[in-house]
C-alpha positions, 0 to 999 in steps of 0.5 A: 186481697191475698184471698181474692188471688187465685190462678186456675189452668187446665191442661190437656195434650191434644191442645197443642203448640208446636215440637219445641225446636232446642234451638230456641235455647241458642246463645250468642258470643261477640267479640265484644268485651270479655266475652272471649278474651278472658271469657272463653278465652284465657291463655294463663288461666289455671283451668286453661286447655292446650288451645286456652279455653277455659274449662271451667267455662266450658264446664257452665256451658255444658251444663246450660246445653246450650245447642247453637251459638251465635258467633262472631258478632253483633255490631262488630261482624260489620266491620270483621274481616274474617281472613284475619282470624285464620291461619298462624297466630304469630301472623294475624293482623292487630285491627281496630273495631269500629263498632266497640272502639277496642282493639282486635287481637285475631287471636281467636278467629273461625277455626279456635271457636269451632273447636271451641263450640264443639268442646261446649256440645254446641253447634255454630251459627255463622254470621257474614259481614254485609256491612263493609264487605258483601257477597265476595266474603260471604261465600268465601268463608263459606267454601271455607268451613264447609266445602269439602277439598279441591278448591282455593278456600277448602283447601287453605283451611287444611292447609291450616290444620283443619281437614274436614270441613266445620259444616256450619249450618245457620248463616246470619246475613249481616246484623241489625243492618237497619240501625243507624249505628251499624257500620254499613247501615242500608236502607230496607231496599239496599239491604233487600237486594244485597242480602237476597244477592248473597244468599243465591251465591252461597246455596250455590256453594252450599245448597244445605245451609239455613239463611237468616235475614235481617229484620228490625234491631227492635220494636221501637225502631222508626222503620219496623215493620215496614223493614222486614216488609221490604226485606221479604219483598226481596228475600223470601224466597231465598231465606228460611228466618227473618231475626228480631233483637229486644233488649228490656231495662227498668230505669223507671224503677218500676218493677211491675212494669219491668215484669210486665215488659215480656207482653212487649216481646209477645206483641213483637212476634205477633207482628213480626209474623203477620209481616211474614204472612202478608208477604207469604199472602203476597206471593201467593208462596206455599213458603213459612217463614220462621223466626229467629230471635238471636239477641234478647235479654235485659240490658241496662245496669252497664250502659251508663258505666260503657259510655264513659269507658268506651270514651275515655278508654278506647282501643284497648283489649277485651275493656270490661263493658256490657258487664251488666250484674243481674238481680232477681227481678231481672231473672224473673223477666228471663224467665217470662221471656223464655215462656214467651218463647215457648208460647210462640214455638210454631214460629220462634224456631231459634232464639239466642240469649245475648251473650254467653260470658261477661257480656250482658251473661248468665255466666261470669269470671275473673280474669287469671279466676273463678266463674259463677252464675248470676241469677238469669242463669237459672231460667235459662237452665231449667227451661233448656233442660226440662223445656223440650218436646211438645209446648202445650196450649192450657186454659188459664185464668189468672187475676191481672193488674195495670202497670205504667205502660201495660193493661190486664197483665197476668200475675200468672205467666206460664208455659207448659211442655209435655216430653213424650219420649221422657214420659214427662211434664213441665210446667213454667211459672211466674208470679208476678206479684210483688207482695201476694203468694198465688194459689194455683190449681192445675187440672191435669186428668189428661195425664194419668198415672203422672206423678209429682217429681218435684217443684223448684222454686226461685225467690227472694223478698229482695228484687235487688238481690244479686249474686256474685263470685263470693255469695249466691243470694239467689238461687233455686230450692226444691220443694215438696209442698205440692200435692198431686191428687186425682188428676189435679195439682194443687199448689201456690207460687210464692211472691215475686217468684219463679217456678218449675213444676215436673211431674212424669208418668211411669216411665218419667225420670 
């Protein structure tokens, strides 16, 4: 079988996609768990600042470059009363959060995590509550982040130390508004008119600002597309994105399936832009809208552990729930879902990774201790650092398979981004197969004079490999073992594996 396994691709740099907007490597943090309070967030900690952020913390994020966070929720925006997180801390208001059934400290609100954001070289994207509250809030918090001075709002935030305005770019109009689970749950029409209502009075305020609208909490959901349909028939004109959340699970325990799931996300986003076009069609509109993908991830080794906690412990402070531990199969379909991003990078302009810290994270601590990287960490760092610049279309041939739920998935999945300011190429790979290294020549004579840098590989024989504070069992090794001939890169990706290939030309790093 090993002999019949071979992978062929051809690139080429005017068979292009799109410029990759660095936003697709977003994160997201909720108030929600351990995200922030013993996350970001930890007075006590040894590597506490003078506002009680952890550096170490810090230090991780920095090193993702992760460019904009999704903040402050999530299913718990929906019921957030975002006055309660300004002003002196001694006066805040302890809140029950209905969405997590935990309790709300307001110890860190707007002002704490925009100082926050801007330590971790990242920018924020602002969620409105259109659950329990509406227009009144929204354009309110607003005024006070981004107006200047001179108004009631404005001038309250310098009352409140911070003089100049935040200048918040991205605005989420409420959050998966159409799942039954969602305090303030509407239907596609209420949801229409309230969000397209909010939306005209904060461009009044702010005429600069990016406006996401809500679309489908998932490509199961009864309602999808239908929802996003009925969205756009109201909103339109007044947002630049619509959203999509996936999250993906393997609790059939069958790992080629699981590593077939990204052809799931693809097939979203193709139907989610067609919605957008036909609307477009509709309105006889010269208008694109784009896509943000601001919640994805895997999600399941938590779920059974949060329902008993949720239920027998509520109301506590940041209770340990969402702490999904990751292994390496789960890191593999990150990584074919961050090259599924990519492919879609004409559309899918922003994307969040669900979420940053502890909660269903790339990064995780203790409390009053370390921090480490679990094992999804890695392709969401390589695709952030070496993943900007012009997402290349190659012609590839791979061999496929059938799985449970999929037909013809590819063993090869690939991304190519070609960084013509850095004078660099990147190929993104994944063999999907479980048992078999794959053989893969690259014809690359389109890039000459390019040279092989280096080619990092991440695997491990055992799918259930993990990592913890203690051992990293998986993590990623530099190789040497590629050759780069004439124009064509000759190589094999080793079994159930994932890979980045650099090459640079003369002026490439």
């Amino acid at each position: 079988m090993a002999n019949q396994l071979k992978a062929r691709m051809t690139v080429d740099k005017e068979y292009s996609i799109a410029q990759v907007d660095p936003r697709i490597y977003g994160s997201f943090i909720e108030h929600l768990g351990r995200a922030v309070y013993g996350g970001i967030y930890e007075s006590t900690h040894p590597s506490a600042d003078e506002l009680g952020f952890r550096q170490d913390v810090i230090e991780l994020v920095k090193e993702l470059q992760v460019p904009v966070v999704r903040y402050p929720g999530g299913n718990m925006v929906s019921c957030y009363n975002w006055e309660d997180g300004v002003g002196p801390r001694e006066n805040r208001p302890r809140r029950l959060d209905l969405a997590w059934r935990s309790m709300e400290s307001n110890e860190v609100g707007t002002n704490e995590f925009m100082t926050w954001a801007k330590k971790a070289n990242a920018e924020v994207m602002m969620a409105v509550n259109l659950g329990t509250r509406g227009i009144d809030a929204a354009r309110n918090l607003l005024e006070y982040c981004n107006h200047p001075e001179g108004s009631y709002w404005s001038d309250l935030r310098i009352q409140h130390g911070y003089k100049d305005p935040h200048k918040i770019k991205m605005w989420c109009l409420g959050n998966e508004m159409d799942g039954p689970w969602q305090i303030g749950h509407k239907t596609a029409e209420e949801y229409g008119r309230l969000a397209v209502e909010t939306a005209k009075a904060m461009r009044i305020v702010d005429p600069g600002i990016e406006l996401i609208a809500c679309g489908s909490s998932n490509s199961k959901m009864p309602t999808f597309p239908q929802w996003e349909a009925t969205t756009l028939e109201h909103t339109y004109d007044a947002v630049d994105y619509i959203s999509l959340h996936q999250y993906y699970d393997n609790y059939e325990d069958n790992s080629a399936n699981f590593l077939a799931k990204s052809l799931d996300m693809d097939n979203f986003i193709h139907t989610i832009v067609s919605t957008c076009d036909y609307i477009k069609s509709k309105n006889r509109s010269k208008k694109k809208i784009n896509l943000c993908f601001d919640e994805w991830n895997v999600w399941y080794h938590s779920k059974e552990q949060d329902k008993q906690w949720i239920r027998r412990e509520p109301w506590q402070t940041a209770p340990p729930i969402l702490e999904d531990h990751y292994n390496h199969e789960d890191a593999l379909l990150v990584g074919c879902i961050l090259i599924t991003l990519l492919k879609h990078a004409d559309r899918v302009k922003v994307a969040c990774i669900a979420q940053l810290v502890n909660v269903i994270a790339p990064i995780m601590t203790e409390n009053n201790g370390r921090a480490w990287k679990q094992t999804i960490f890695y392709p969401y760092l390589h695709t952030s650092i070496y993943g900007r610049g012009i997402v290349l279309k190659p012609i590839v041939s791979s061999p496929k398979y059938d799985s449970i739920d999929y037909t013809d998935v590819p063993y090869l999945e690939t991304a190519v981004v070609w960084n013509e300011d850095t004078d660099e190429l990147t190929i993104f790979a994944v063999n999907r197969h479980l048992q078999e290294k794959l053989p893969l020549e690259c014809d690359l004579r389109h890039f000459t004079g390019y040279r092989l840098v280096e080619h990092i590989v991440m695997q491990n024989d055992d799918l259930k490999a993990a990592n913890t504070a203690d051992v990293e069992n998986v993590k990623p090794v530099s190789y040497t073992n590629s050759q780069f001939r004439d124009g064509v890169l000759v190589t094999e990706l080793a079994h159930q594996s994932w890979n980045v290939i650099r090459l640079a030309g003369c002026n490439g790093r």
